[in-house]
KEKE-859061 format. One record per residue: residue number from 0; x, y, z of N, C-alpha, C, O in turn. Coordinates in steps of 0.02 Angstrom, whole numbers, plus 32768, in hexadecimal, padded with zeros to 4 digits. Layout:
# residues N
pos=NUM	n_x=X	n_y=Y	n_z=Z	ca_x=X	ca_y=Y	ca_z=Z	c_x=X	c_y=Y	c_z=Z	o_x=X	o_y=Y	o_z=Z
...
END
This chain:
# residues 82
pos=0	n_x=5BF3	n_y=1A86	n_z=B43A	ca_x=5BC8	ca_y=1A50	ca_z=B450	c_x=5BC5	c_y=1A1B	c_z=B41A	o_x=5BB8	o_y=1A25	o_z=B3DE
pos=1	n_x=5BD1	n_y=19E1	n_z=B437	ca_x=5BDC	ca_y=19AA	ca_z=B3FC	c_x=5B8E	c_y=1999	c_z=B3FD	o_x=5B75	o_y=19A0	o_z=B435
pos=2	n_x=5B63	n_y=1983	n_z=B3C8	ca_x=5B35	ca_y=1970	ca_z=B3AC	c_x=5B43	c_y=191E	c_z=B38D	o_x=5B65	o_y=1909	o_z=B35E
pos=3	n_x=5B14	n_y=18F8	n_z=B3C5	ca_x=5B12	ca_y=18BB	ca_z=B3B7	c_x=5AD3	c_y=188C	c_z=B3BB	o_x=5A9B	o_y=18A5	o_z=B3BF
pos=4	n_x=5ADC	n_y=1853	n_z=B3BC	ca_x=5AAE	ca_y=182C	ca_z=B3D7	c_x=5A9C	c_y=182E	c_z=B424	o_x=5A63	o_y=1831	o_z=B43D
pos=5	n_x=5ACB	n_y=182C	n_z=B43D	ca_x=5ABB	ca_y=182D	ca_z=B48F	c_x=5A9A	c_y=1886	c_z=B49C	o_x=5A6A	o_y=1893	o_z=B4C0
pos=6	n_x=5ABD	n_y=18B0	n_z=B47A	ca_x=5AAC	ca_y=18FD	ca_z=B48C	c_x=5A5A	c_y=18FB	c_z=B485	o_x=5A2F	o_y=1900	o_z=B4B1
pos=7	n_x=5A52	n_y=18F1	n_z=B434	ca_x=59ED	ca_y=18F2	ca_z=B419	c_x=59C8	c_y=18D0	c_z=B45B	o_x=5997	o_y=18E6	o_z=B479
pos=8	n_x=59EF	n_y=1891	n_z=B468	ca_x=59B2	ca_y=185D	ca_z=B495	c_x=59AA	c_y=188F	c_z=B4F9	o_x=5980	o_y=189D	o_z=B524
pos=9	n_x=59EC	n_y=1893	n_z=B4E9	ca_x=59E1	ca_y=18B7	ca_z=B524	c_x=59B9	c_y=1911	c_z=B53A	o_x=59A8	o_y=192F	o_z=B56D
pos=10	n_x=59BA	n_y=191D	n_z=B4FB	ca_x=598F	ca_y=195C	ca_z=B4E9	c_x=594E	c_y=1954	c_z=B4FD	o_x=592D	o_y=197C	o_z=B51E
pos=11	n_x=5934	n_y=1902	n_z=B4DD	ca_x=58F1	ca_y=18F1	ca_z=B4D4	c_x=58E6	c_y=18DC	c_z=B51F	o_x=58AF	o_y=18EF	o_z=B534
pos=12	n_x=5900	n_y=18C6	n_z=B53D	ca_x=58F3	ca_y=18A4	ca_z=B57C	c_x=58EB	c_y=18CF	c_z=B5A9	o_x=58BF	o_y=18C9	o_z=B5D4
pos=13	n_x=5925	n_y=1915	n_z=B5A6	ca_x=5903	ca_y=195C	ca_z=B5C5	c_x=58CA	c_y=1966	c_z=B5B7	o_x=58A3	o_y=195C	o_z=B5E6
pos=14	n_x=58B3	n_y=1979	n_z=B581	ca_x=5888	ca_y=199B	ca_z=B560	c_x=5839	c_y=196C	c_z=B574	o_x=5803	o_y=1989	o_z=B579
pos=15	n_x=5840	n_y=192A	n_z=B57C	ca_x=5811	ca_y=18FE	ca_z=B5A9	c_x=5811	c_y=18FC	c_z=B5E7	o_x=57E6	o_y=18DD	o_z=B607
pos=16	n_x=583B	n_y=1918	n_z=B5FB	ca_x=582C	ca_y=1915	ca_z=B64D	c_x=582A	c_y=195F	c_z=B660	o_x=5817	o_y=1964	o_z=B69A
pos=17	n_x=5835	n_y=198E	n_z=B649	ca_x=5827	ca_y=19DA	ca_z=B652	c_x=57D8	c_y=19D5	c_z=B653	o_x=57B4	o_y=19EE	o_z=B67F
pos=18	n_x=57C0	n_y=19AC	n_z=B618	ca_x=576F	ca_y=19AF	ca_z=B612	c_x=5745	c_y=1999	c_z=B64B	o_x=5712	o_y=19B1	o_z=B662
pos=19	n_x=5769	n_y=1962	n_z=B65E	ca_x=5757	ca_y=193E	ca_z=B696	c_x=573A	c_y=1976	c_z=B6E9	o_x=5707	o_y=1983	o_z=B709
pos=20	n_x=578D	n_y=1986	n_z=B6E5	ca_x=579E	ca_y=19B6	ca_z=B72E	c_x=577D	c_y=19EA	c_z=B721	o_x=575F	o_y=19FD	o_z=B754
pos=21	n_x=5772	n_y=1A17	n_z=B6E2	ca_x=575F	ca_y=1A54	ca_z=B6D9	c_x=572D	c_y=1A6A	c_z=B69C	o_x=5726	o_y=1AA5	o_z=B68C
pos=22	n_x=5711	n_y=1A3B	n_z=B680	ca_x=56D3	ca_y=1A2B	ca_z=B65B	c_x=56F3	c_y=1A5B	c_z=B62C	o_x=56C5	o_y=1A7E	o_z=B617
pos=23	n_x=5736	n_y=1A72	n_z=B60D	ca_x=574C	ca_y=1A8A	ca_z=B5D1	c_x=578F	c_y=1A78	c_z=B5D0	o_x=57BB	o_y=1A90	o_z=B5F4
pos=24	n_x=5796	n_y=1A4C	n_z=B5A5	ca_x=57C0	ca_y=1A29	ca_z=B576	c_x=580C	c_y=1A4B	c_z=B58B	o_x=583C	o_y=1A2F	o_z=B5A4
pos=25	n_x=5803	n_y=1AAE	n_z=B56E	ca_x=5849	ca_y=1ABF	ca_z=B584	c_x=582F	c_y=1AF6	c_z=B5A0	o_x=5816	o_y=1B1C	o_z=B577
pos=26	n_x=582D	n_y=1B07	n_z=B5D7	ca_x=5818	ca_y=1B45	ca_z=B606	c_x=583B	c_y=1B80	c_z=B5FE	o_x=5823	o_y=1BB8	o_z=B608
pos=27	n_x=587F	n_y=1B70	n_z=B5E9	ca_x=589A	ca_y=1BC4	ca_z=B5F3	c_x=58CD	c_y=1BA4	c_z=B597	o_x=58CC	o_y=1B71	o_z=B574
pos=28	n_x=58F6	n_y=1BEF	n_z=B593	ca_x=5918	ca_y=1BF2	ca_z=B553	c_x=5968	c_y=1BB9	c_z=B584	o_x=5970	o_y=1BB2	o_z=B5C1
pos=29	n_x=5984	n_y=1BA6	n_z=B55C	ca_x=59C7	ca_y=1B92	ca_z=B574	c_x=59F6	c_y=1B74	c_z=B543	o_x=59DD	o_y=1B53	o_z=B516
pos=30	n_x=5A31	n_y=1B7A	n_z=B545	ca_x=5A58	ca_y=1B5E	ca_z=B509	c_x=5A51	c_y=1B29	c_z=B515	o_x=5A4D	o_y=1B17	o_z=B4DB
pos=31	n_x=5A4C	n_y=1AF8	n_z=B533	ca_x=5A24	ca_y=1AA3	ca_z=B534	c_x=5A07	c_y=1A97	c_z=B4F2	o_x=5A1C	o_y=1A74	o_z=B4C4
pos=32	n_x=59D3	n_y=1ABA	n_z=B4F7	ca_x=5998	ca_y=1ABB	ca_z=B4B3	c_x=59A4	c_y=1AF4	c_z=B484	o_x=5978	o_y=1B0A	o_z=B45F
pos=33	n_x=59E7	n_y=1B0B	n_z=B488	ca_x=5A02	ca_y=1B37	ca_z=B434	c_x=59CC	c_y=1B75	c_z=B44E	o_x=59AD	o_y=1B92	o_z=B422
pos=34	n_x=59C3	n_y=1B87	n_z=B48B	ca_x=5988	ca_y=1BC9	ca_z=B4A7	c_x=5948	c_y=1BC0	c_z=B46E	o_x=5932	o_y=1BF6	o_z=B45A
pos=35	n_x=5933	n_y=1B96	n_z=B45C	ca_x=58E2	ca_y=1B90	ca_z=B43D	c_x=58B2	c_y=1B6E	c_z=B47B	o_x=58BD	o_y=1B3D	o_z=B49F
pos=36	n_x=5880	n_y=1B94	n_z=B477	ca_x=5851	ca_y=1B87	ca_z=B4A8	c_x=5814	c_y=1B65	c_z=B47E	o_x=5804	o_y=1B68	o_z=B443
pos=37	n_x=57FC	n_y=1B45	n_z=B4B3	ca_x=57B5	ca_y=1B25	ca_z=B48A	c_x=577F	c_y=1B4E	c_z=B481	o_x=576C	o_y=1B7B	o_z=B4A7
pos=38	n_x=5768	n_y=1B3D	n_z=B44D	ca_x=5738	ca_y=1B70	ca_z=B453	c_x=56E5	c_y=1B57	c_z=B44C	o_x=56D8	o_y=1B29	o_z=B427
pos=39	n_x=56A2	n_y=1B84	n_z=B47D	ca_x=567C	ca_y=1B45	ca_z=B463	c_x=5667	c_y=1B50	c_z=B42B	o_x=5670	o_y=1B86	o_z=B40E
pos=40	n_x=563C	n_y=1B0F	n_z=B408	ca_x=5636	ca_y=1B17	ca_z=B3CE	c_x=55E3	c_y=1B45	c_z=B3C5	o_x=55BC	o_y=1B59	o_z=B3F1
pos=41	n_x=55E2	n_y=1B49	n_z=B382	ca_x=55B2	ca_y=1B86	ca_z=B35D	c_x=55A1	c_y=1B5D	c_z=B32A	o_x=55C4	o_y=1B3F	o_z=B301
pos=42	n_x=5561	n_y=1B5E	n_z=B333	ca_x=553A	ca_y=1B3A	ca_z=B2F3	c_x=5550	c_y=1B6F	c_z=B2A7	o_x=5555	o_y=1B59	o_z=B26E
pos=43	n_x=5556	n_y=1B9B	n_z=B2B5	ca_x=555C	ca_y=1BD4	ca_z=B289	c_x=55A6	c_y=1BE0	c_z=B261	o_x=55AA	o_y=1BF4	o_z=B227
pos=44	n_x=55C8	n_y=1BD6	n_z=B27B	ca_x=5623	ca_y=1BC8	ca_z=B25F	c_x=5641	c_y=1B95	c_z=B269	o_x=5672	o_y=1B8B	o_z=B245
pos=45	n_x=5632	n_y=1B64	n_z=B29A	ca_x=5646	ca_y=1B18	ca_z=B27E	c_x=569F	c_y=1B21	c_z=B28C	o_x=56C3	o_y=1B0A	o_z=B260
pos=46	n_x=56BE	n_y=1B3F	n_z=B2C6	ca_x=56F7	ca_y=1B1E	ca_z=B2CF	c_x=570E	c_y=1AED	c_z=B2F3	o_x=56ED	o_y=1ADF	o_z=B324
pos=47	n_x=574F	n_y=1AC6	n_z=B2E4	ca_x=576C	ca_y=1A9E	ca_z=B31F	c_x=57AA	c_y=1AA4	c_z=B31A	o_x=57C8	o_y=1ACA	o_z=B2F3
pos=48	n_x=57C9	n_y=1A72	n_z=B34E	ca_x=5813	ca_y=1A77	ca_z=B361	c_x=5821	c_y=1A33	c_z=B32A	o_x=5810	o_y=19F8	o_z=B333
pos=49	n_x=583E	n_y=1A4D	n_z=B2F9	ca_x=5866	ca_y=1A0C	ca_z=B2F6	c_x=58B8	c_y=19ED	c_z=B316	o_x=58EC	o_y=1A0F	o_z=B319
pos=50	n_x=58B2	n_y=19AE	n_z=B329	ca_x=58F3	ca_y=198C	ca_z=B349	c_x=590D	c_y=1964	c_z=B315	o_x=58FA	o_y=1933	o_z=B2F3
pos=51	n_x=594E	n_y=1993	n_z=B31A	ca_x=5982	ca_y=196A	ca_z=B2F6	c_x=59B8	c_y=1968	c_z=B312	o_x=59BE	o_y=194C	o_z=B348
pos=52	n_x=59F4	n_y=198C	n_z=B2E9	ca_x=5A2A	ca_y=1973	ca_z=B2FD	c_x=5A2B	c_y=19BF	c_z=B318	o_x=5A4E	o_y=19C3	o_z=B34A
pos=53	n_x=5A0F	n_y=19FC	n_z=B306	ca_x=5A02	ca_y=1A37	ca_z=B325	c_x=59BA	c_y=1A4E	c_z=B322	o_x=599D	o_y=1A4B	o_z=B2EC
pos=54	n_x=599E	n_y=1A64	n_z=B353	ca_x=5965	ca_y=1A6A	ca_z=B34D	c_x=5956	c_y=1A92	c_z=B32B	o_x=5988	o_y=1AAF	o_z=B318
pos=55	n_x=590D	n_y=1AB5	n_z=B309	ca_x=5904	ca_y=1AEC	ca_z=B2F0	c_x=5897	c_y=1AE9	c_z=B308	o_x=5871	o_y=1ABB	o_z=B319
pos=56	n_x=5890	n_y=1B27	n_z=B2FE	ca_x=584E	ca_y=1B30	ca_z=B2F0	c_x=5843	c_y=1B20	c_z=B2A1	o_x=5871	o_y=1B1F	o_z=B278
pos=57	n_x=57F2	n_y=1B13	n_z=B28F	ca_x=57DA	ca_y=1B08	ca_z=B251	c_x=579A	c_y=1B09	c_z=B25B	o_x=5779	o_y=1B07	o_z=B28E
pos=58	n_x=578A	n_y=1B0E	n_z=B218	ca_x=5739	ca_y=1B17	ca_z=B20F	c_x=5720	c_y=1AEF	c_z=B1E0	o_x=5748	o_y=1AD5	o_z=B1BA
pos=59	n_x=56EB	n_y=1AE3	n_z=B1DB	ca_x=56B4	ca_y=1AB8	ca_z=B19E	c_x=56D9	c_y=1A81	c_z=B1A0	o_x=5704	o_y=1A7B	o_z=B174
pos=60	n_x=56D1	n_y=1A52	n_z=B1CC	ca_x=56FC	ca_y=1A15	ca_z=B1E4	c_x=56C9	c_y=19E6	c_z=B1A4	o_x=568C	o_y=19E0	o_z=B1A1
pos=61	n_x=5707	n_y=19C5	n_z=B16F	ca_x=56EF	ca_y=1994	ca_z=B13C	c_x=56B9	c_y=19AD	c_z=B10C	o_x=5690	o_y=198A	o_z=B0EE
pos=62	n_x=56C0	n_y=19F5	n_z=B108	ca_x=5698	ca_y=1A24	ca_z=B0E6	c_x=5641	c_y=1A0C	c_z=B0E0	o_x=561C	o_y=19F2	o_z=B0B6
pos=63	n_x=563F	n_y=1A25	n_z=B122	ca_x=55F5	ca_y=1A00	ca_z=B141	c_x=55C6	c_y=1A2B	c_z=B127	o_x=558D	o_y=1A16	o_z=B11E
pos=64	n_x=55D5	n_y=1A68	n_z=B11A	ca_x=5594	ca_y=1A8A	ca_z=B0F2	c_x=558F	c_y=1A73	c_z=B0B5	o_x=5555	o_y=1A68	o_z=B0A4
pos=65	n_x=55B1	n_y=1A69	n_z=B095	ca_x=55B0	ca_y=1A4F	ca_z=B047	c_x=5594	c_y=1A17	c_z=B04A	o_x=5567	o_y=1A07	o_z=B023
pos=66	n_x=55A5	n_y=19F5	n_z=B071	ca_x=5578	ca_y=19A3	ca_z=B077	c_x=552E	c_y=19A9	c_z=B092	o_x=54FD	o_y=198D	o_z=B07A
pos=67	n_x=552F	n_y=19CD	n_z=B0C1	ca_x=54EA	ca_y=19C3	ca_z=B0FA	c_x=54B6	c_y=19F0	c_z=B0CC	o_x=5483	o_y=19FE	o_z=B0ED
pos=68	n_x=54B6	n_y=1A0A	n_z=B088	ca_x=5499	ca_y=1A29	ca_z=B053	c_x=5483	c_y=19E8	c_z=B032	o_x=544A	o_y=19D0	o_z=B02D
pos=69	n_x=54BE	n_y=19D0	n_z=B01E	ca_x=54A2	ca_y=1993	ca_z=B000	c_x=5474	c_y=1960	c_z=B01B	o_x=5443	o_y=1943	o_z=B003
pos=70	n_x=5498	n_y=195D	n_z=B060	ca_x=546A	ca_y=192B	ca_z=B081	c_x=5420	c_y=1944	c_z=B08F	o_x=53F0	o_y=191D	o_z=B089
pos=71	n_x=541A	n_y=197E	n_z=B09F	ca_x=53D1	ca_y=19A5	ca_z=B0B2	c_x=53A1	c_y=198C	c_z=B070	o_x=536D	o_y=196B	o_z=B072
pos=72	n_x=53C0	n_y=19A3	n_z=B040	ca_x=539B	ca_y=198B	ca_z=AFFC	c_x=538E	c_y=1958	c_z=AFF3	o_x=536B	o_y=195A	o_z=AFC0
pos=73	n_x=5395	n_y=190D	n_z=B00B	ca_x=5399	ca_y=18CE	ca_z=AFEC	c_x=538C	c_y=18A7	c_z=B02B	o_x=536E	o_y=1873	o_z=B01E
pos=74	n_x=5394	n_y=18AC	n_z=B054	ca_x=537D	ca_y=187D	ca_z=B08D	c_x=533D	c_y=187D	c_z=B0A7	o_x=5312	o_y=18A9	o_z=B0A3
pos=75	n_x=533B	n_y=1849	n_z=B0C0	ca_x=52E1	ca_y=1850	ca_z=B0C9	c_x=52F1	c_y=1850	c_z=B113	o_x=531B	o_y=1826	o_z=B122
pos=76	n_x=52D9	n_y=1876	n_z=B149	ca_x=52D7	ca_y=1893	ca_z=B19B	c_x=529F	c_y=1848	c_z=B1BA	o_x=5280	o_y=181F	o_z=B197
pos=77	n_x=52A1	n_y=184B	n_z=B1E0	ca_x=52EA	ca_y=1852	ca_z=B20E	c_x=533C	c_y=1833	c_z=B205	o_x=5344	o_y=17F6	o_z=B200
pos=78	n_x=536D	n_y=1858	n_z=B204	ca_x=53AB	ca_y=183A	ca_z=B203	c_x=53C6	c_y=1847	c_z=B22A	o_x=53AA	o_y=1872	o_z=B24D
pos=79	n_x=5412	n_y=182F	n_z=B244	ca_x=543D	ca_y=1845	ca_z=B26A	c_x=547D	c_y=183C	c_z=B23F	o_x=547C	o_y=1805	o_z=B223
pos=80	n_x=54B7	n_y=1862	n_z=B231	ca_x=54FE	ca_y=1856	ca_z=B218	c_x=5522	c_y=1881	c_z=B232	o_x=5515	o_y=18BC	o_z=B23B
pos=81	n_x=5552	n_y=1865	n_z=B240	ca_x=5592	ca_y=1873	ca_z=B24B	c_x=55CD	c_y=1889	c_z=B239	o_x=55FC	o_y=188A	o_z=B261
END
């Protein structure tokens, strides 16, 4: 399977309209999506899918615990970030 520009966008455009039709992103395993399924998320382990040029699962996206420590400490509430 060649891995390109057109392959990623068209991954994503599945992967938006699966959500649409079936309120989950990728419903079943399939070599389409390299067989990774979505998974929902957990306040508690913090994974996602990252999209690239192959997908993979990951966790602590932008090492959000290490930051959101910092931020807990120093911000004054109410906040919102992203």
């Amino acid at each position: 399977m060649r891995y390109d520009g057109k392959m990623i966008s068209s991954r994503f455009v599945k992967i938006l309209t699966n959500f649409i039709k079936y309120k989950e992103p990728m419903p079943s395993m399939n070599s389409f999506f390299e067989n990774i399924t979505w998974m929902r998320f957990d306040t508690t382990d913090l994974k996602y899918v990252n999209f690239n040029t192959y997908f993979s699962v990951q966790s602590n996206p932008r090492k959000y615990r290490s930051i959101k420590k910092i931020l807990d400490r120093y911000l004054i509430k109410p906040i919102k970030f992203y």
